[in-house]
C-alpha positions in Angstrom: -147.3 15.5 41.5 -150.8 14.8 42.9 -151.4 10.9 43.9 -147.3 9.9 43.0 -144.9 9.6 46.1 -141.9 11.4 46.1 -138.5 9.9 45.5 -136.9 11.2 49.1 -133.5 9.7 47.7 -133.4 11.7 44.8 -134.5 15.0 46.4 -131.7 14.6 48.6 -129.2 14.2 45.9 -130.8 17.1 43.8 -130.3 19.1 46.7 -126.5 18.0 47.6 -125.5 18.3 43.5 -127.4 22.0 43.3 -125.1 22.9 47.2 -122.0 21.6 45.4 -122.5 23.4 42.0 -123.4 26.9 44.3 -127.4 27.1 44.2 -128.3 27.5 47.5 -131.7 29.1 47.9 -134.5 27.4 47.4 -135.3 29.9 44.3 -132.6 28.7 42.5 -132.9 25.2 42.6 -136.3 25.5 41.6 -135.2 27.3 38.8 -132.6 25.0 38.3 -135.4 22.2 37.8 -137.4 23.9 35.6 -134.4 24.2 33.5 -133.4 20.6 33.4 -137.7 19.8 32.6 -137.1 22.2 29.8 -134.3 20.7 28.6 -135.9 17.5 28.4 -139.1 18.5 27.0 -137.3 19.8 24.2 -135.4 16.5 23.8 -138.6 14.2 23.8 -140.1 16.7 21.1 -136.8 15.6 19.1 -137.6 12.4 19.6 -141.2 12.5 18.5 -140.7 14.1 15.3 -138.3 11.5 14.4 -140.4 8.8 15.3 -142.7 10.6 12.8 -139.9 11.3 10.5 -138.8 7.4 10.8 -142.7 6.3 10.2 -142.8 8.5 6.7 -139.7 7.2 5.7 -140.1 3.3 6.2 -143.6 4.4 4.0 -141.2 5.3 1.4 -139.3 2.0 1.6 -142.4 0.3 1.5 -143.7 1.6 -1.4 -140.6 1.5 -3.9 -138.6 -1.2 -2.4 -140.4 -4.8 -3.8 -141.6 -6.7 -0.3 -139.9 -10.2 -0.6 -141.4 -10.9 2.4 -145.4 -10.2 0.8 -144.5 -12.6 -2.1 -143.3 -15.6 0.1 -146.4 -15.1 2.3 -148.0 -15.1 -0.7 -147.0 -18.7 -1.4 -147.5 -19.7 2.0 -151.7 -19.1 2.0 -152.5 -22.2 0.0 -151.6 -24.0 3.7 -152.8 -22.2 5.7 -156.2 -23.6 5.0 -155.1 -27.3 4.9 -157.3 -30.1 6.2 -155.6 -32.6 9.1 -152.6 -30.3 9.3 -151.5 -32.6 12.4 -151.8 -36.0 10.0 -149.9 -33.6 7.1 -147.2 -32.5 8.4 -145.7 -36.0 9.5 -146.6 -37.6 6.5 -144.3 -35.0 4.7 -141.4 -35.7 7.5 -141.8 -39.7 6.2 -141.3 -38.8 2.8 -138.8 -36.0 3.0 -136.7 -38.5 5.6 -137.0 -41.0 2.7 -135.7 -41.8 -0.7 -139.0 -42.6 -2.0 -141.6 -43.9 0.1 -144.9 -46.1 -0.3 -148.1 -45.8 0.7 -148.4 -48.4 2.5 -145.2 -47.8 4.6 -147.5 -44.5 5.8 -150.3 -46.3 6.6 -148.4 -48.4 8.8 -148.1 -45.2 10.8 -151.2 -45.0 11.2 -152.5 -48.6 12.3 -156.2 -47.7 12.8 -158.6 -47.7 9.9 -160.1 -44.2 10.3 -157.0 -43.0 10.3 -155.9 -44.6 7.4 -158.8 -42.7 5.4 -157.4 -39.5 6.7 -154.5 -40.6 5.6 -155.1 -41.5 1.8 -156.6 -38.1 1.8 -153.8 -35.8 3.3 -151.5 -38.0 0.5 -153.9 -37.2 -2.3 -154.3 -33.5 -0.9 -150.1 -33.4 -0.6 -149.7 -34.2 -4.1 -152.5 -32.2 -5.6 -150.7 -28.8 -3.9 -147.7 -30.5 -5.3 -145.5 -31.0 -1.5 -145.0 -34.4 -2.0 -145.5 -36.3 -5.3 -146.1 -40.1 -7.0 -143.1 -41.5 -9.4 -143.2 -45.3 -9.9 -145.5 -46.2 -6.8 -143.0 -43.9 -4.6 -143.7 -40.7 -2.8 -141.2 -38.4 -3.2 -140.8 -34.5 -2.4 -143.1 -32.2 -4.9 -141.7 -28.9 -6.2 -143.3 -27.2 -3.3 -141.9 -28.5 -0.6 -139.8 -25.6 0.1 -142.6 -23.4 0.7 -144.2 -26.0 3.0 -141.2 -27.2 4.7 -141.2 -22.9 5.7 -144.7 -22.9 6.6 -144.0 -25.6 9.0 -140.6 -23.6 10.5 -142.9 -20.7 11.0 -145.4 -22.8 13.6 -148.8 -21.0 11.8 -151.4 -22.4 13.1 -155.6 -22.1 12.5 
């Protein structure tokens, strides 16, 4: 082949195997080659048509089999927009690691004031998409923390 070097090693064996198996004129082993190529053209067609064969058939999975996966992506999107995500997610690691936590107790995570705002609102925005929520002056885990606690396993980020 034009512009490829030559594998001199396995010429040479080529050559020894054809000897041993009784080709011994150039003719032959040629043919010999040709053979093999055909043989191996053949395979990789095989192979192609049941890549394609494969394709159509995970089609037909796709379209009768429910995607589990769609729906829990599904209830993943409302995150995936979520202001401060960096000042979110540990405030949901306080109060999941808790038994009910205050406010406060956050806040003095987060010693300077203009944190603090960002802080109030990633609480407020917490319990409004229901992750973490307020009983008795407490912050405990909301009904979706699952989802969130997955969205935060998966790593997606902006």
């Amino acid at each position: 082949m034009k512009g490829k070097k030559t594998d001199k090693q396995f010429i040479a064996q080529f050559i020894f195997d054809a000897v041993e198996n009784g080709l011994v004129t150039p003719e032959e082993m040629v043919q010999s080659a040709k053979d093999k190529i055909a043989e191996i053209d053949e395979a990789i067609k095989q192979i192609e048509a049941k890549k394609v064969l494969r394709s159509k058939l995970v089609d037909i999975v796709a379209e009768f089999e429910p995607s589990k996966n769609k729906e829990e992506e599904a209830k993943l999107l409302p995150f995936l927009n979520m202001p401060y995500p960096d000042i979110c997610a540990p405030i949901y690691k306080i109060v999941k690691d808790s038994l009910g936590v205050t406010s406060d107790y956050i806040f003095s995570k987060y010693a300077k004031d203009s944190l603090q705002e960002v802080a109030t609102f990633c609480i407020k925005y917490l319990i409004e998409l229901e992750i973490i929520q307020l009983r008795a002056g407490l912050l405990y885990l909301g009904k979706k923390f699952p989802e969130y606690e997955t969205f935060l396993s998966i790593g997606i980020t902006k």
